[in-house]
N, C-alpha and C positions, 0 to 999 in steps of 0.2 A: 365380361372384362375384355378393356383393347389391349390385344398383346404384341410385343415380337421380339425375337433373337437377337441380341446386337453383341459388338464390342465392346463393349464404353471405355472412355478417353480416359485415363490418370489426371491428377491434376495439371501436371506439367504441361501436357497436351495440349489439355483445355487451354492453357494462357499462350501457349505459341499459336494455334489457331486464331483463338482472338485475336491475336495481334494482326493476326491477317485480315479478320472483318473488320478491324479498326482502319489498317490500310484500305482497303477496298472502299470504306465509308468517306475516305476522300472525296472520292471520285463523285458525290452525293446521287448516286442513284438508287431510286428508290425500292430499297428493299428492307423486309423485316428480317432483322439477324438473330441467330438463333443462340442462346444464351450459352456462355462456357457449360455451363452444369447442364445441359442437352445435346450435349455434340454426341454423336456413339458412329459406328457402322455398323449398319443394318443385315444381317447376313440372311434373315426370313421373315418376311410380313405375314401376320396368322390371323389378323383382324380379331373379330368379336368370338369369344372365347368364354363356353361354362367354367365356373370355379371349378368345378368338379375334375374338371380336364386339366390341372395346374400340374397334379400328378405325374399323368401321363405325359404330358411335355418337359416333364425333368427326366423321366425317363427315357426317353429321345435324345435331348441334350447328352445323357450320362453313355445312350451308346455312342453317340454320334461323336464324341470326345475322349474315350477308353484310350483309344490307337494312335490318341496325336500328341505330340510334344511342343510345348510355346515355342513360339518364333517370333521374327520380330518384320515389319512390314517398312514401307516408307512411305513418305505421301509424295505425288506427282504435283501437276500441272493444276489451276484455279479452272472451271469449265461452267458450263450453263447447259441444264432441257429447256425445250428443246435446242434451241442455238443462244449462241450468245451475244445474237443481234433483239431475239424478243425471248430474254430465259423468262423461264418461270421459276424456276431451282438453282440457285448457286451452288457450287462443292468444289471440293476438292479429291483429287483422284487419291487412291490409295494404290499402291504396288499391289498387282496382283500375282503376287508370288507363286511357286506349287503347291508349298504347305495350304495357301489361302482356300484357295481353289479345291486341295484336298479336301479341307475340313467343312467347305459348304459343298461338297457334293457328299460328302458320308452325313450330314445335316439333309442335305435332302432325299439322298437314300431310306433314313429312318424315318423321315417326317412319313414317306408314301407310305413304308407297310404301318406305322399307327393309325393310318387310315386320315390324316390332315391334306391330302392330296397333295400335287407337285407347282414348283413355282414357272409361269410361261416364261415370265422378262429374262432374258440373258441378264444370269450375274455380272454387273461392271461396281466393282469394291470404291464405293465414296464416302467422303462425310459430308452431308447436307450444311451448309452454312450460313442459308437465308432463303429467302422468298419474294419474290417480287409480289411491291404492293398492290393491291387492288387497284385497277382505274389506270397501272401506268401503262406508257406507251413505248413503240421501241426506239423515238428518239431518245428515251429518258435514259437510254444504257449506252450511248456512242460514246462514252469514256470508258463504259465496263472493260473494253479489250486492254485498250492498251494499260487499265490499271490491275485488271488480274496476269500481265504479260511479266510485271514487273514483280510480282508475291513468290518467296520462293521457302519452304519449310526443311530444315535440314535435321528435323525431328526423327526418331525412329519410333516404334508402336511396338511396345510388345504384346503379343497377342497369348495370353494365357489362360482364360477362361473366358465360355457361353454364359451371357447373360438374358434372363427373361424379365424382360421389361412391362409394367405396365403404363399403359398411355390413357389420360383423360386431357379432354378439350375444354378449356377455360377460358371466359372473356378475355382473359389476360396473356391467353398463351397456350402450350403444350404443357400437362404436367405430366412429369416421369416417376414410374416407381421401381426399383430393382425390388423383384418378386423372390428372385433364384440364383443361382451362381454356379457351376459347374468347371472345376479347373479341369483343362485339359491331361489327361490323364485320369480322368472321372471321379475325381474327387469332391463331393458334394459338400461347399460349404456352406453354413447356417443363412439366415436371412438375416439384411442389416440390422431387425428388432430386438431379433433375439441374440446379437452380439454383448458381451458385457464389458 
C-alpha cells in the first residue's frame, strides 16, 4: 500500500481553498486542480508500504503526537515548483509556525528509530492545489503571477490530529483513503468504517 502522513482539510477549508483554484482557473492556465476532498498537508511521504507495517506506523504517529497540543496554522502566499514562470506544482504555503515544525521533527525523530529512515527535502508546509498539464509550456502561465498575486485565504487550520492516508492512482485521478487517525495528544481514534 501507497501511504503518507498528512493533515487533512475540514470541510470548510476545502471550499475556501477551492475558491482560490476557482480564482486561479481564470487566468486559464493549464493545470489539473486537485479536488476539495484531496487537499491535505503532507508532513511524511513513506511511499509503498506492507499491510503489516500499518501497525507500526500508528505507533509512530501515537509517539510522535503524546507531547503536542492542537494549534492552529495559516495559509500564506499562492507559489509554484519549480518557479512560477514553468511550475510543475501549484500550492499554497502554510505558516510554518513552532508548533508545526515541532510536531514534524518529533514525526521524524520516531519515524528513524522504527527503522522507516529520514526525510532529505527540507520541510516547507504547503497544500498542493494542482498540476500543470502535460504538454504545457511556460508561455501557458504568464498570467499565473499576477493571478496567484491577487488570492489571499484569511482561513485559519487547526491542526489536531496525524492522519495516515492511503493513496491509489486512478485513470481518473488520485484516490484517497484515511487508514488511521491520531489526535494529538495520542489518542487513537477508530477508523472511518468502523464509526457508527
Amino acid at each position: 500500500m501507497r501511504v503518507f502522513v498528512s493533515v487533512n482539510m475540514p470541510v470548510r477549508i476545502q471550499r475556501d481553498l477551492a475558491r482560490v483554484t476557482r480564482r486561479l482557473s481564470l487566468a486559464s492556465i493549464p493545470v489539473r486542480w486537485v479536488p476539495p476532498q484531496n487537499l491535505h498537508l503532507t508532513l511524511r511521504f513513506l511511499g509503498e508500504q506492507a499491510k503489516s507495517e500499518r501497525g507500526s506506523i500508528v505507533d509512530v504517529l501515537t509517539r510522535a503526537a503524546e507531547d503536542a497540543d492542537p494549534f492552529e496554522v495559516s495559509f500564506g502566499a499562492v507559489g509554484a515548483f519549480p518557479s512560477p514562470r514553468r511550475p510543475k506544482v501549484i500550492w499554497i504555503e502554510v505558516e510554518a509556525v513552532p508548533r508545526l515544525r515541532l510536531l514534524r521533527s518529533s514525526l521524524e525523530r520516531e519515524m528513524a528509530r522504527a527503522g522507516f529512515g529520514t526525510e532529505t527535502v527540507p520541510f516547507r508546509p504547503h497544500v498542493t492545489l494542482g498540476r500543470a498539464s502535460r504538454g504545457s509550456t511556460p508561455g501557458s502561465f504568464r498570467d499565473f503571477v499576477s493571478a496567484s498575486g491577487a488570492v489571499e485565504v484569511n482561513s485559519v487550520l487547526k491542526v489536531s490530529a496525524l492522519d495516515l492516508v492511503r493513496s491509489r492512482t486512478l485513470s481518473s485521478g488520485a484516490e484517497y483513503e484515511l487508514l488511521d487517525r491520531v489526535r494529538l495528544g495520542a489518542r487513537t481514534l477508530p477508523t472511518p468504517r468502523s464509526r457508527k
